[in-house]
C-alpha positions in Angstrom: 27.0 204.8 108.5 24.3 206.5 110.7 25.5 209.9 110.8 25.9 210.6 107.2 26.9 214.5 106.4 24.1 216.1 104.1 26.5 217.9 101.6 27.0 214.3 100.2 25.7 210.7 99.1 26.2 207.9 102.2 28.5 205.4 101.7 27.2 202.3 99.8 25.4 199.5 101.7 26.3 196.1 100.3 22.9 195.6 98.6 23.5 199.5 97.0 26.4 198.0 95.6 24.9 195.2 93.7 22.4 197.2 92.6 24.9 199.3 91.0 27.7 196.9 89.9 28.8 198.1 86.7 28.5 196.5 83.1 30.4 197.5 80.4 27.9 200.0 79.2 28.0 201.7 82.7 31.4 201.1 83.8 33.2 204.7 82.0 30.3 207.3 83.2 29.9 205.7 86.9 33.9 206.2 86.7 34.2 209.7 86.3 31.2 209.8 88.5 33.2 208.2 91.6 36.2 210.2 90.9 34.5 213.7 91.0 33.0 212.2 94.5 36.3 211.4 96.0 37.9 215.0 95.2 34.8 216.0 96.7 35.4 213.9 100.4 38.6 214.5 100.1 38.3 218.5 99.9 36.0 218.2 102.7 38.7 215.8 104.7 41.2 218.7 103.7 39.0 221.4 106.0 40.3 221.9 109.5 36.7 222.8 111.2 35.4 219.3 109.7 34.1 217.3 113.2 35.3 214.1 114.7 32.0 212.4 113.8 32.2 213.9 110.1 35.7 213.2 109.1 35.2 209.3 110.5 32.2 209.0 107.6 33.9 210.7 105.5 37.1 208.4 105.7 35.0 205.4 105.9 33.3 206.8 102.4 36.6 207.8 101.0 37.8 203.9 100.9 34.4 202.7 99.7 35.4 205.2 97.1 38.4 204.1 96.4 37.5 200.8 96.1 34.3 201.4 93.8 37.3 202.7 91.1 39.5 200.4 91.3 36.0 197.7 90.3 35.5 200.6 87.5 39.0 200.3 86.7 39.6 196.7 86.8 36.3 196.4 84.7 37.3 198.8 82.0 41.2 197.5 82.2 42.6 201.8 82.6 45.3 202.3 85.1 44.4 203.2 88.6 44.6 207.0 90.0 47.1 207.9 92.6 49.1 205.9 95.1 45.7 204.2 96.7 44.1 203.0 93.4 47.7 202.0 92.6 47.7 199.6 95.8 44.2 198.3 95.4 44.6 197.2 92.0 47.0 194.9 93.0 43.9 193.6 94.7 41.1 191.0 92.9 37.8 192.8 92.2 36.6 189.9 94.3 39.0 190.8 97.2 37.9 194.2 97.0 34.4 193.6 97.5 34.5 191.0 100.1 36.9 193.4 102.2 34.4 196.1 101.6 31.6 193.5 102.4 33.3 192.4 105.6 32.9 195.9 106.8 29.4 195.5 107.0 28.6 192.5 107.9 26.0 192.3 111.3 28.4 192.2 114.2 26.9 188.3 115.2 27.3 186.9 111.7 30.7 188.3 111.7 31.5 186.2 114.6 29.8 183.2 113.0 32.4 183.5 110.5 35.5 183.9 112.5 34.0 180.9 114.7 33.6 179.0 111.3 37.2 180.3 110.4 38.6 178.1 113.3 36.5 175.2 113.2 37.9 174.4 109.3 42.0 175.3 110.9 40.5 172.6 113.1 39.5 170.7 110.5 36.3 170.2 112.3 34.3 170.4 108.9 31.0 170.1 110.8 31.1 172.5 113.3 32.4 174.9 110.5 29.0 174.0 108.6 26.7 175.0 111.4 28.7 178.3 112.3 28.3 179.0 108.4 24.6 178.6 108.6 24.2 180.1 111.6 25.7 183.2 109.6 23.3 183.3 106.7 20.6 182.9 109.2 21.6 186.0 110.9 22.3 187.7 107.4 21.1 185.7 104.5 23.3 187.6 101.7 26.5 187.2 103.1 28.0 185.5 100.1 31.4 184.4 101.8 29.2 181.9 104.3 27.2 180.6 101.4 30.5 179.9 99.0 32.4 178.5 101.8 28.8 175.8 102.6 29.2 174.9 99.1 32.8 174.1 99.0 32.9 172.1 101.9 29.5 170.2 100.8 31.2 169.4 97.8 34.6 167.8 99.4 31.8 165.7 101.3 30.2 164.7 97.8 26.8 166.3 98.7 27.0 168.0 95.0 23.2 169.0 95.0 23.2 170.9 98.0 26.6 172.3 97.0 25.2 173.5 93.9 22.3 175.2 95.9 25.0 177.3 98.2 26.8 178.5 94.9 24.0 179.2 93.3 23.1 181.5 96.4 26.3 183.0 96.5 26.5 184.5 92.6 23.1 185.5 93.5 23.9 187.8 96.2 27.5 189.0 94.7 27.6 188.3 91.0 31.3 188.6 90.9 32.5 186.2 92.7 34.6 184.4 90.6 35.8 181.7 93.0 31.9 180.4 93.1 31.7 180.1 89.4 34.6 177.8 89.1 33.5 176.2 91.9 30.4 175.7 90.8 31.3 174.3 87.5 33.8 171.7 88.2 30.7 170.6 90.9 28.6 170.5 87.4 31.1 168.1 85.7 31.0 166.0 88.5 27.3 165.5 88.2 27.6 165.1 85.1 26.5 168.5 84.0 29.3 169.4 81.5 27.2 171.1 78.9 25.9 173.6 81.7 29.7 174.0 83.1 30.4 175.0 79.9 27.6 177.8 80.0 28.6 179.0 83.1 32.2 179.4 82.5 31.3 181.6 79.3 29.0 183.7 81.2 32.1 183.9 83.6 34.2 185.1 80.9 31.7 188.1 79.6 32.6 189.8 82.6 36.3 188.5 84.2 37.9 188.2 81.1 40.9 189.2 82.3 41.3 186.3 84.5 43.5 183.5 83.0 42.3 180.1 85.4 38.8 181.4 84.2 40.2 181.0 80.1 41.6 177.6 81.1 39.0 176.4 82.7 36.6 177.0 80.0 38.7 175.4 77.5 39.4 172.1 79.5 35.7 171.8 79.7 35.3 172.1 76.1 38.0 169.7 75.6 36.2 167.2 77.6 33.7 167.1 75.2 36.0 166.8 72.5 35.7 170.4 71.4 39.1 170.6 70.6 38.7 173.1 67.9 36.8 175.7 69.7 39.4 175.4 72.9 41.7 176.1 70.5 39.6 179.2 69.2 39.1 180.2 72.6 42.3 180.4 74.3 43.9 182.2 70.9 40.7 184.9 71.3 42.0 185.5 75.4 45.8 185.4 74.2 45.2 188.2 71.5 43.1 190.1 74.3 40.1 190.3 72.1 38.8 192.1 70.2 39.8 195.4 71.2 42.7 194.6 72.7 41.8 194.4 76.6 42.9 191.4 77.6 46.5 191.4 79.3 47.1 188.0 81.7 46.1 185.2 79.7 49.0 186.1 77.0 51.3 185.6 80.1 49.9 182.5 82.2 51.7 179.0 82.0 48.4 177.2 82.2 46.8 179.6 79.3 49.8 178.1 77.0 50.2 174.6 78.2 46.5 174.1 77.2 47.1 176.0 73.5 50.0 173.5 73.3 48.6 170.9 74.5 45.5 171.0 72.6 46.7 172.1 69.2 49.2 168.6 69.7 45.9 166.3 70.1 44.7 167.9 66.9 47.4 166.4 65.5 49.6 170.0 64.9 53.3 169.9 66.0 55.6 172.8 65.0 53.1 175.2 67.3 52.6 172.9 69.9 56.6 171.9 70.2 57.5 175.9 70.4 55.0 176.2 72.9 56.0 173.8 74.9 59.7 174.7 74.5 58.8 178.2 75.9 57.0 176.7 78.9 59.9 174.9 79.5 62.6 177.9 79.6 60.3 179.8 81.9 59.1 177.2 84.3 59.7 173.4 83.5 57.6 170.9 85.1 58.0 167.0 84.4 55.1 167.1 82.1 55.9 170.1 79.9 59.4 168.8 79.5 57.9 165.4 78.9 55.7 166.8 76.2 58.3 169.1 75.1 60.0 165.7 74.2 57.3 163.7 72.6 56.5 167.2 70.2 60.1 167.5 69.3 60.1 163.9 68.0 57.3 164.3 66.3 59.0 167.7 64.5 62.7 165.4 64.0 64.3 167.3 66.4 66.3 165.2 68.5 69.0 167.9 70.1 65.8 169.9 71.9 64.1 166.5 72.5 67.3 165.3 74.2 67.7 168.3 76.5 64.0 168.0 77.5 64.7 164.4 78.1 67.1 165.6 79.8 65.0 167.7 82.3 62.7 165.5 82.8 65.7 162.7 84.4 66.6 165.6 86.8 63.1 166.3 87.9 62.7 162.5 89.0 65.9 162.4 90.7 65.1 165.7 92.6 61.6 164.4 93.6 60.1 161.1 92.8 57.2 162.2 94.7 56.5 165.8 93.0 57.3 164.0 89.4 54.8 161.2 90.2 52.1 163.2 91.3 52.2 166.3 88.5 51.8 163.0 86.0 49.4 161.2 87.6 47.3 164.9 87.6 47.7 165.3 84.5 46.4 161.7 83.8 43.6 162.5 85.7 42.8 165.7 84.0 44.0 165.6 80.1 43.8 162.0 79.3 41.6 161.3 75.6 37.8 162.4 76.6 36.9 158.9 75.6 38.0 157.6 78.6 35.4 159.1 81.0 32.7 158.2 78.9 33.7 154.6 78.8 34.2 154.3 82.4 31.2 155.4 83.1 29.2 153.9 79.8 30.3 150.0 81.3 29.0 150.9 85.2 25.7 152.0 83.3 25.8 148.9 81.1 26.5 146.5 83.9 24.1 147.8 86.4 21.7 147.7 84.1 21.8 144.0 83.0 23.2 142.5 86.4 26.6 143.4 85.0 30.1 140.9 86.4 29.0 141.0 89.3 27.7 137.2 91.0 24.0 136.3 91.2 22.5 137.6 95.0 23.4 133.9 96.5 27.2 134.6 95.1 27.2 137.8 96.4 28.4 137.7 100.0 31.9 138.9 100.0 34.6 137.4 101.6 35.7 138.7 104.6 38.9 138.5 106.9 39.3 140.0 110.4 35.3 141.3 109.2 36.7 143.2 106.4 35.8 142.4 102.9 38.5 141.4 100.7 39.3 142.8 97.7 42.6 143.5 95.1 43.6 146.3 93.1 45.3 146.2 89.9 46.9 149.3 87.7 47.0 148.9 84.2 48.9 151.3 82.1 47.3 151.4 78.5 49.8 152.7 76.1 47.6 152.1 72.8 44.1 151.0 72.2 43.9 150.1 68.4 45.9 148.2 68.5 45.6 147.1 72.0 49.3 148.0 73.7 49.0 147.6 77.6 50.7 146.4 81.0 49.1 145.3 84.4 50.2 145.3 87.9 50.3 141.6 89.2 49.7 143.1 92.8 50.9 141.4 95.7 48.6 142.7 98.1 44.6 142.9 98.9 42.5 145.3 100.4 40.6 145.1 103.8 37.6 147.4 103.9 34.7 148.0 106.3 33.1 150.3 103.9 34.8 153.8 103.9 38.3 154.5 103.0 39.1 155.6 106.5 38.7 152.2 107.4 40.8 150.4 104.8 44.0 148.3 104.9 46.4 146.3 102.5 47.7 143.2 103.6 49.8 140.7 101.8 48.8 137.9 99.4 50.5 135.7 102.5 48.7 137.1 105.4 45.5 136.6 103.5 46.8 133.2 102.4 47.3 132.6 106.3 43.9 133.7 107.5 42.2 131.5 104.8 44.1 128.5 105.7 41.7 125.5 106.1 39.1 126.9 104.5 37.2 124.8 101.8 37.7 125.9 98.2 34.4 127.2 96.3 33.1 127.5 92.7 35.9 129.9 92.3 38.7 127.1 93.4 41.1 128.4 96.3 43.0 131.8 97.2 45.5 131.4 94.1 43.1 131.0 91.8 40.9 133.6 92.7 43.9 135.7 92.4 44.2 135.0 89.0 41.0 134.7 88.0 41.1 138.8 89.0 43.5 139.4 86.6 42.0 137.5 84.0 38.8 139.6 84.9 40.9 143.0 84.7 42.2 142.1 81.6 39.1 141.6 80.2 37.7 145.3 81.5 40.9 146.6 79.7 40.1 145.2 76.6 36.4 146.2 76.6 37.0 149.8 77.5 39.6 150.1 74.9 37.2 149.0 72.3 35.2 152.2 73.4 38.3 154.2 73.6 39.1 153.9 69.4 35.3 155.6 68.9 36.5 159.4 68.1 34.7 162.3 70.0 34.7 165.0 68.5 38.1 165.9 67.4 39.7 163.9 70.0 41.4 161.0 68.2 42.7 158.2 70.7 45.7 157.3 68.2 46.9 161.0 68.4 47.0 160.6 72.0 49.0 157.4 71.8 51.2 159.0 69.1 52.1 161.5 71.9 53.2 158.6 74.3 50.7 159.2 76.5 49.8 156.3 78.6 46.5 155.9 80.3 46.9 154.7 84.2 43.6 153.1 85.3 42.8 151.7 89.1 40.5 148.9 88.6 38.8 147.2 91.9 38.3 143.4 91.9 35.6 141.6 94.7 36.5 138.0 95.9 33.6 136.1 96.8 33.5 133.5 99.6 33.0 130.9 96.9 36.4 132.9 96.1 34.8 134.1 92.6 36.1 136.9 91.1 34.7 140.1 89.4 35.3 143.8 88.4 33.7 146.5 91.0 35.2 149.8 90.0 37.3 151.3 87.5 38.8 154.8 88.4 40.6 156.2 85.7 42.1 159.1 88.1 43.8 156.9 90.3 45.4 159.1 93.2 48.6 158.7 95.3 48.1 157.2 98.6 50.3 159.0 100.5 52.0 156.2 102.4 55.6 157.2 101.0 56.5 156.8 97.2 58.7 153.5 97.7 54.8 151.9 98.6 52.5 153.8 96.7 51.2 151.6 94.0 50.5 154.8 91.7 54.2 156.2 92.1 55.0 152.3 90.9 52.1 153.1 87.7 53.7 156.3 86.8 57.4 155.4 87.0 56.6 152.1 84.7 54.9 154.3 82.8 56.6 156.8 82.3 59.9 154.8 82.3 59.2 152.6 79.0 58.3 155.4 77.1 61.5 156.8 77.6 63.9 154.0 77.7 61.5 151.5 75.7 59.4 153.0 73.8 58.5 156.5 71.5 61.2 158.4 73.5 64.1 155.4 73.0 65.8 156.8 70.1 66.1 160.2 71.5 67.7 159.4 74.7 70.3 157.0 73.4 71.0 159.3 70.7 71.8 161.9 73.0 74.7 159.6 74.8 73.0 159.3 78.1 73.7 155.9 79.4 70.2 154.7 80.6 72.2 152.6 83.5 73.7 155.8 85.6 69.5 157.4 85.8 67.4 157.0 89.0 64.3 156.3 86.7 65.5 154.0 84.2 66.9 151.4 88.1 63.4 151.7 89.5 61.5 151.1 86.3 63.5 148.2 86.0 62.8 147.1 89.6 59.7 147.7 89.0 59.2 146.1 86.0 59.1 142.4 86.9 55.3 143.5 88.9 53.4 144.1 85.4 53.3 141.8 83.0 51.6 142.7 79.0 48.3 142.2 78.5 
């Protein structure tokens, strides 16, 4: 404010309040300090003869006030003073300071951000990019142009330079939460995990009352097969700490499907199965019901098992979609730790001695319409040791010019077609390059669950497959134009294509999945125990329909 009364301090610029963000040594004196201020303004506000110019700075300070407590507050976990620090604690500490922030913010960078605002409603990612940087050149620590560079550089994949904005913007606010997070699930992706995990403990020092940050912190941990000290963690947010502090973790969903969930892959089950069974009465999803299940097998109880079994039935006939893509998350995000390492461990391996793929003269690709050709097969690994798995036979290949934008499936017949009259290579025809894929695939399966039976850590692959938790894997086969064969990718997140769930190869995973667990498999006693005929449920006709498409490997 430029007209600042003398009878008190000016209201905080943004870089006063960095300076003087509180710590938990700080937080209780600053507090009484910011308190004694606001009577202060507000006995001043109170005084008819106060000016117009005056009582505008003095209101503007009042809220800056107001909002400084309700950090102090928030910080030391008290209850907020009056009606206004009653409404802005309902507010995140970050939401707090970026309002106050917003406030003063250079007039032109404060356009650059609403024109940035528009572009990404626009979904024109670019023009949001250079309205962004346009904003930090006009005021370099404006931390909500420098998170929102990093997160869209890292949906493009540039995860270096994303790294570089977040970095920035904990720099210029140290409490933005969202750029932690954001910052290390960019870190995983890079590999990083180890400095993730850092960063999320530094995180929780000082927003421990957050639970996604608790969660977070544990699923890293988890990923390196810390199972233990997840464990240890998430108990330490539940019980609030030492002193008692903490409030929200006790209370989040997430917080206690990852207790449950973990202490089960440690190979506990009374815990874990009343954990679940709570999740479950609050908020049932298909995959706490579904692990509600598998935990009361695992205790003998076969009424609660049948009524989660139960649930879980409904939630596919209410929405194949949703219940396919909560489980194929979840596969994504809690499968055995093993898996990502031996993913990744065979590209490594194959890159580095010339791998499956051809020799340089075998290497051309065969192409229709000028699109490479390609096939995609799911396999759904139920057990590695010893080896229990399924694959897709697929019935259609891939056309790609390089970029997923580009791609298209087309049937084994209309690639038959095209290829009509053309001479057979090394590799034979069409037919037999088809099954010389899936011989190929097969063989990928086999190698990675070789890896998969190493332990890590804690994490035990058999007390993942003792949960019946299958493994869903996307793995990418290249046809030659000598019609050769060989592995190109494995993604063991495969993602739903959105093209409608009756197509979607990864609904078609999930339901087979899914589907001989329950009516074939570690689930089979349960449900025919509990009198449900398997013939009048939505899931058990389209497994079945399904079922003909994958064959045992």
């Amino acid at each position: 404010n430029t007209h600042s009364p003398s009878n008190f301090p000016p209201s905080h610029t943004r870089s006063e309040r960095q300076r003087r963000r509180p710590t938990m040594t700080t937080a209780e004196p600053e507090l009484a300090a910011f308190r004694e201020e606001l009577e202060r303004v507000r006995s001043r506000l109170a005084q008819a003869h106060v000016g117009e110019d005056e009582r505008v700075d003095l209101a503007a300070h009042e809220s800056d006030l107001l909002e400084a407590i309700a950090l102090e507050e928030d910080l030391l976990g008290v209850g907020k003073a009056g009606e206004e620090g009653k409404k802005s604690s309902e507010q995140s500490v970050e939401e707090l300071t970026r309002a106050a922030d917003e406030r003063n913010l250079d007039p032109e960078a404060k356009r650059a951000l609403e024109r940035a605002s528009k572009a990404l409603e626009e979904n024109r990612a670019e023009d949001c990019l250079k309205s962004l940087k346009h904003c930090l050149r006009v005021d370099p620590t404006c931390f909500q142009a420098s998170l929102q560079c990093g997160m869209l550089l890292a949906n493009k994949g540039d995860n270096d330079a994303a790294l570089e904005y977040f970095e920035r913007t904990v720099r210029t606010q140290p409490g933005c939460l969202t750029a932690y997070i954001a910052m290390s699930q960019v870190l995983q992706q890079v590999g990083r995990i180890e400095e993730a995990e850092v960063v999320l403990k530094q995180v929780c020092g000082f927003a421990f009352d957050h639970p996604e940050v608790w969660s977070a912190l544990s699923r890293v941990l988890f990923r390196q097969g810390k199972l233990e000290e997840a464990v240890d963690t998430i108990k330490f947010a539940m019980k609030g700490g030492p002193e008692g502090k903490f409030k929200k973790p006790s209370r989040d969903p997430m917080v206690l499907f990852c207790l449950a969930y973990f202490l089960a892959c440690l190979g506990h089950i009374a815990e874990p199965c009343s954990l679940f069974l709570r999740i479950c009465n609050d908020d049932p999803s298909p995959v706490s019901l579904y692990l509600a299940a598998q935990t009361c097998r695992l205790a003998s109880d076969a009424d609660l098992g049948s009524k989660a079994v139960k649930g879980l039935l409904s939630a596919y006939e209410s929405s194949r979609l949703a219940f396919c893509s909560e489980l194929a998350v979840f596969n994504a995000t809690f499968a055995a730790p093993q898996w990502e390492d031996a993913i990744s461990g065979r590209r490594r391996e194959e890159k580095k001695a010339g791998g499956t793929e051809p020799s340089a003269e075998q290497e051309s690709r065969l192409r229709i319409r000028g699109k490479e050709v390609s096939l995609r097969f799911l396999a759904c690994v139920d057990s590695c040791s010893p080896l229990r798995a399924s694959c897709g036979s697929g019935d259609r290949a891939w056309l790609s010019m390089g970029s997923e934008e580009e791609e298209e499936s087309v049937p084994f017949r209309e690639v038959a077609l095209a290829l009509e009259g053309r001479s057979p290579g090394e590799g034979g025809g069409w037919p037999e390059a088809c099954r010389a894929a899936r011989e190929a695939v097969e063989a990928e399966v086999a190698a990675l669950a070789a890896e998969i039976v190493r332990p890590k850590g804690q994490a035990r692959q058999k007390r993942f497959a003792g949960l019946g938790l299958t493994k869903i894997l996307s793995i990418e086969v290249a046809v030659g134009q000598d019609f050769r064969s060989w592995v190109t990718r494995v993604d063991g997140a495969p993602r739903l294509g959105g093209r409608g769930a009756g197509e979607d190869p990864v609904v078609e995973a999930v339901v087979h999945a899914t589907g001989r667990q329950i009516f074939d498999g570690t689930l089979r006693e349960i449900t025919e125990g509990a009198g449900m005929r398997a013939e009048d449920q939505k899931l058990f006709s389209d497994y079945q329909a399904g079922a003909k498409t994958f064959e045992n490997i």
